[in-house]
N, C-alpha and C positions, 0 to 999 in steps of 0.2 A: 504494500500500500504506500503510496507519495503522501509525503508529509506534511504539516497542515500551511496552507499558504498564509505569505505573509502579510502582515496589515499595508493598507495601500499605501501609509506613509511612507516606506521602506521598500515598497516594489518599483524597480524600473520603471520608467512612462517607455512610452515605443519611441519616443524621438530625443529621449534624455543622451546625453553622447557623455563621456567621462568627460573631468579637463585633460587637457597637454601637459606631459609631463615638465618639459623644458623649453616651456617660453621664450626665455631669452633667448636659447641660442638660436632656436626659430625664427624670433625674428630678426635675429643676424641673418641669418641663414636666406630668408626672403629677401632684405634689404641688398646682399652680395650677389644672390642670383638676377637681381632687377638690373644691377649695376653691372654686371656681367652680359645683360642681354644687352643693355643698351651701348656697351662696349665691343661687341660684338658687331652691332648695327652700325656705330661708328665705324670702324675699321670696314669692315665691307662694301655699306652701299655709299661712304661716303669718300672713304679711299681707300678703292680697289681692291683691299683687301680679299685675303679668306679665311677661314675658318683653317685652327691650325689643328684641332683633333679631328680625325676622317671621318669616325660614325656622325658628329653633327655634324660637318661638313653634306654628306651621304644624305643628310634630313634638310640642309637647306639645299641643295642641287633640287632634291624630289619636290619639297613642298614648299619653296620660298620661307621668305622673314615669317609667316605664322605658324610652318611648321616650328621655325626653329624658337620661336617662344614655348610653344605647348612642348616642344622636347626637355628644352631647361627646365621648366615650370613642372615639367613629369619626375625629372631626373630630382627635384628639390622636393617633391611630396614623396616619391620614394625613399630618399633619408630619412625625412618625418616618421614615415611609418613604420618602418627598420628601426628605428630609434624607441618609438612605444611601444612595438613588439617585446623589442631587447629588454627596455627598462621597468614592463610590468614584471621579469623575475630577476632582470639585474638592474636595479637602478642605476649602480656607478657607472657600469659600461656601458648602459645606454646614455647616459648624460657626457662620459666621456664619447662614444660616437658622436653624439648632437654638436661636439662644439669642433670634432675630427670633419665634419662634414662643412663646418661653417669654415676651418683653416684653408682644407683641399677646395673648397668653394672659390677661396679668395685669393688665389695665387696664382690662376687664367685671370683673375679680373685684373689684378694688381700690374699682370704684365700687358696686355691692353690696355689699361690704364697711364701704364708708364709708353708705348708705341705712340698712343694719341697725344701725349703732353709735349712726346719728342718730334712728334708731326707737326706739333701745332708751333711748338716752339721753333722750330727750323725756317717754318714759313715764315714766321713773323722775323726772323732775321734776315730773312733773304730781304724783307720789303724795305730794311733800311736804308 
């Protein structure tokens, strides 16, 4: 026999969701992935660039700049969820993943980041 159910105050609702384990580094994690796309978009469509990992690369040839947002955007709720799998039986390891995920995030953006600063700055010397 199932045992006696429990009072509604303490039953699930259907659309209750848990919280996030690790907030912060989440929203590192979205704020590096935005900045990575738009770093991305800079170097490419504004100069000539391309994509220097092949499988996005492979995703913006197939499906243009909206594949390749929904690819990032994929690849960054994939951590997330790897991250609250891990951390409902390891919390440390999952919170160390969540902030593994926000460094390896930020290290394509950093060096994009640094291409366009030295694009930008070049140009502007040359106009002197």
């Amino acid at each position: 026999m199932v045992g006696p159910l429990r009072p509604d105050s303490t039953r699930p609702h259907f659309l209750s969701i848990p919280a996030l384990r690790y907030p912060r580094a989440y929203g590192w994690l979205v704020f590096i992935s935005s900045m990575d796309i738009i770093m991305t978009w800079i170097i490419i469509v504004k100069h000539e660039g391309a994509e220097a990992n092949p499988i996005a690369r492979a995703v913006i040839d197939t499906f243009g700049s909206t594949g390749m947002i929904l690819f990032k955007f994929a690849l960054m709720v994939l951590v997330i969820v790897i991250c609250e799998i891990v951390g409902r039986s390891r919390d440390i390891l999952g919170r160390r993943l969540a902030w593994a995920g926000v460094v390896i995030s930020a290290l394509p953006m950093l060096v994009s980041a640094s291409l366009v600063i030295s694009r930008i700055t070049t140009y502007f010397a040359g106009e002197s």
